[in-house]
N, C-alpha and C positions, 0 to 999 in steps of 0.2 A: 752475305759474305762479310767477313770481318775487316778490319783495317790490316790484317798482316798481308790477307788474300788479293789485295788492292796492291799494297807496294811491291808483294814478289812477280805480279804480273805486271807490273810498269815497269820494275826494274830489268826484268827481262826482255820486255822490248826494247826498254832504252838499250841495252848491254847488245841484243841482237843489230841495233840500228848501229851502235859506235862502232862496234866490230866489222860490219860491212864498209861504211864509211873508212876507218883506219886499213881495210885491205886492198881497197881502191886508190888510195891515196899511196900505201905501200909498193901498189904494180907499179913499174918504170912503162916508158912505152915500149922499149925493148923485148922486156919479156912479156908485155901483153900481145905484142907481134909474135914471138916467139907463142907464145900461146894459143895464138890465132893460124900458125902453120908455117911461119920462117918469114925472111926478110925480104924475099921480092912475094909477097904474096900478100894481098889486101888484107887488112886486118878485118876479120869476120863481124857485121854490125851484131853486137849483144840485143837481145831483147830487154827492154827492159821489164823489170818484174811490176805488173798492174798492181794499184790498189786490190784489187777484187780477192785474188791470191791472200792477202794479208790478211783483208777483212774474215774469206771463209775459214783460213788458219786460226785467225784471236774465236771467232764463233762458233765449229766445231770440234779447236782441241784444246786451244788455251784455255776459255771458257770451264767445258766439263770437266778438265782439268783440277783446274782452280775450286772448282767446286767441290770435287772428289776428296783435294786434299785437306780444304777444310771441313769437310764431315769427317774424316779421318784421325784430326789431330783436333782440330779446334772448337769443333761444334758441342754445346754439353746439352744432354737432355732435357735440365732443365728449364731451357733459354727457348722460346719460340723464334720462328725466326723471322717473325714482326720484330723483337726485341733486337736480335741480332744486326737486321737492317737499319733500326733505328740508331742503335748502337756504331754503325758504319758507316751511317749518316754524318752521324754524329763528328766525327773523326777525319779531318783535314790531310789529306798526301801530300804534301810539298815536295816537289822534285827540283833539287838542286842541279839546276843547268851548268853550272861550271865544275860540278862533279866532286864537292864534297861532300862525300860519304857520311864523314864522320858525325857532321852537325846532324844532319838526318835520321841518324842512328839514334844519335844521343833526343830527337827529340820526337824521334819515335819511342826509345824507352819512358822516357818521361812523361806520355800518353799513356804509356803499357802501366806503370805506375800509378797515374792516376786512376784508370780504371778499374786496378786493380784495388785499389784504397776503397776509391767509390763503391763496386763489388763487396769486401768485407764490410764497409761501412750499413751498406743494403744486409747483407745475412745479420749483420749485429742485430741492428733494430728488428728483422723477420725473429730473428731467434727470443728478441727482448719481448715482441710483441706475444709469439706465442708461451713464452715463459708467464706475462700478466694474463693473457686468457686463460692458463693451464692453471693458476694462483687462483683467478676468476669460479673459474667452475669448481675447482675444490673448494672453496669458501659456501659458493650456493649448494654443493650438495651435503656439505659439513651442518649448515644451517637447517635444508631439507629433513636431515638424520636427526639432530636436536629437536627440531617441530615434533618429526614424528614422535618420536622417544616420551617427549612432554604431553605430546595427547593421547599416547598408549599409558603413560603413567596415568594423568588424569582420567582417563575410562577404569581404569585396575583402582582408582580410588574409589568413585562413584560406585563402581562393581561392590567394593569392599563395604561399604558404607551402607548401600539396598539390602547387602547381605546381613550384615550388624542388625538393621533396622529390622527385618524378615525376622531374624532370629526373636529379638526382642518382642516383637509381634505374638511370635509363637507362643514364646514364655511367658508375658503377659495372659493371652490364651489359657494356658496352661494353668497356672496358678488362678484365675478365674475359674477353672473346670474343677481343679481341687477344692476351693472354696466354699464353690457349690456340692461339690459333692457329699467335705464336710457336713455343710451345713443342714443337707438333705439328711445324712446318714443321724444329722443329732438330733432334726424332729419327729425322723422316724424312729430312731430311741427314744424320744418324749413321749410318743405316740405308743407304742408299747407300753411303758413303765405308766402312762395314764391309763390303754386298755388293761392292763395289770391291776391296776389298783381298783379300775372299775370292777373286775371282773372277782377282786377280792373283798369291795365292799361286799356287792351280790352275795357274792357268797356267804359273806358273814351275816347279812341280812337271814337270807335263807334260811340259815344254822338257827337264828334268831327266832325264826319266825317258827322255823320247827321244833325248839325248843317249847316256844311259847304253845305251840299244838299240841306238843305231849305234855308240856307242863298241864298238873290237876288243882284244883281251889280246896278251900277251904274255910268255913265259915265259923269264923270264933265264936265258940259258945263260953257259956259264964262260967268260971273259975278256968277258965284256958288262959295259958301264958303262950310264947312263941315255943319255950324251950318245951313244953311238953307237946305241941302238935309235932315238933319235928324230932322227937321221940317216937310219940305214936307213928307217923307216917314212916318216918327214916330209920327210925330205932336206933339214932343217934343222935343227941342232944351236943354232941360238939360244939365250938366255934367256929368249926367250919363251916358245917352245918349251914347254923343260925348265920352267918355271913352269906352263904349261899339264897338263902331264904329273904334275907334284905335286900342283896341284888336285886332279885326278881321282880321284888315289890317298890323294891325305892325307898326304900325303908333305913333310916338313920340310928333307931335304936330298936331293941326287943319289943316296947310298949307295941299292946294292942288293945282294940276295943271288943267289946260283946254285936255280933253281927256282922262284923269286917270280914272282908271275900278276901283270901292269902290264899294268893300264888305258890302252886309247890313245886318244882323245878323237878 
């Protein structure tokens, strides 16, 4: 219960008690006789009203009452109502016995004020607090996104970099396999151009050798020159001839001797 829920029920007891009080004092004896049945007729004894009456009035209607109408008006969701009691604890009723109002009033507002201060004073700092934890967690998840950001970069480099080096790998590769293959393609054209030539000495040999096969001799007799055996044999005494005839023989000029074996192409 609040402090308001405290003073409307004291103050209505107290108002219920001066009001019974000022009606009693109000009756004359006259008209309390009068009230009791006329003037030769005993005044009827009142009972008077027990405690007990009062007690089950304040505990089964002032009470629920009271209660009702501070869930009503004054109770807020947010406030448990450990808070609330504490809070009503907290909160001194002073009842002014010679029945000014007014000081009561005035310092019952000036509770109501304070509390009220102290209240927004508590939401400030709730709101300041959750304003630095909300500043808080954007910072660490600002951070988090940056972290991340920096080692998805740094992977995209490393990535970039394997990739480069791979490539260069290849190429290197590559130009390795070219080199070779040059190098293959120009000893097997060596290879060639050597079987070639071997194959053209052979040959010239051959030609040689079958020349030398069909080549016939000839045995210088006395008064023979060159230029009349390759007459008689060629029936052409030419330069050419005779050039042909020295090939054969290895022969540097026409001179010949009586018995010399000449070569006839």
């Amino acid at each position: 219960m609040s402090k308001e829920d405290y003073r409307d029920k004291i103050e209505e007891h107290r108002q219920s008690f001066v009001e019974e009080q000022t009606e009693q004092q109000d009756l004359s004896r006259v008209s309390r006789m009068n009230k009791n049945g006329g003037n030769n007729k005993k005044p009827k004894k009142t009972k008077r009203k027990t405690p007990l009456m009062t007690i089950l009035f304040v505990i089964f209607i002032l009470i629920p009452l009271s209660i009702l109408i501070y869930f009503l008006k004054f109770y807020e969701p947010g406030e448990t109502i450990e808070e609330a009691e504490k809070n009503s604890t907290d909160t001194i009723v002073e009842i002014d016995k010679s029945g000014n109002k007014a000081e009561v009033a005035d310092k019952n507002k000036e509770d109501d004020k304070a509390n009220k201060e102290e209240k927004a004073e508590k939401e400030d700092k709730a709101k300041d607090q959750s304003k630095k934890d909300a500043e808080k967690l954007a910072a660490e998840k600002k951070a988090a996104e940056e972290a991340k950001k920096a080692e998805e970069a740094k992977k995209a480099e490393e990535a970039r970099k394997a990739e480069e080096a791979r490539k260069a790998e290849q190429a290197k590769k590559a130009e390795q396999a070219r080199i070779a293959q040059a190098e293959a393609a120009r000893k097997a054209e060596e290879a060639k151009k050597a079987e070639q030539a071997r194959k053209a000495e052979e040959a010239r040999k051959a030609e040689q050798e079958k020349q030398t096969a069909n080549a016939s001799t000839h045995t210088v007799k006395a008064n023979e020159n060159l230029y009349r055996i390759a007459l008689n044999h060629y029936g052409d005494g030419s330069e050419a001839t005779l050039a042909k005839i020295r090939a054969a023989n290895g022969m540097s000029s026409n001179d010949v001797m009586v018995g010399q074996v000449i070569k006839l192409p």
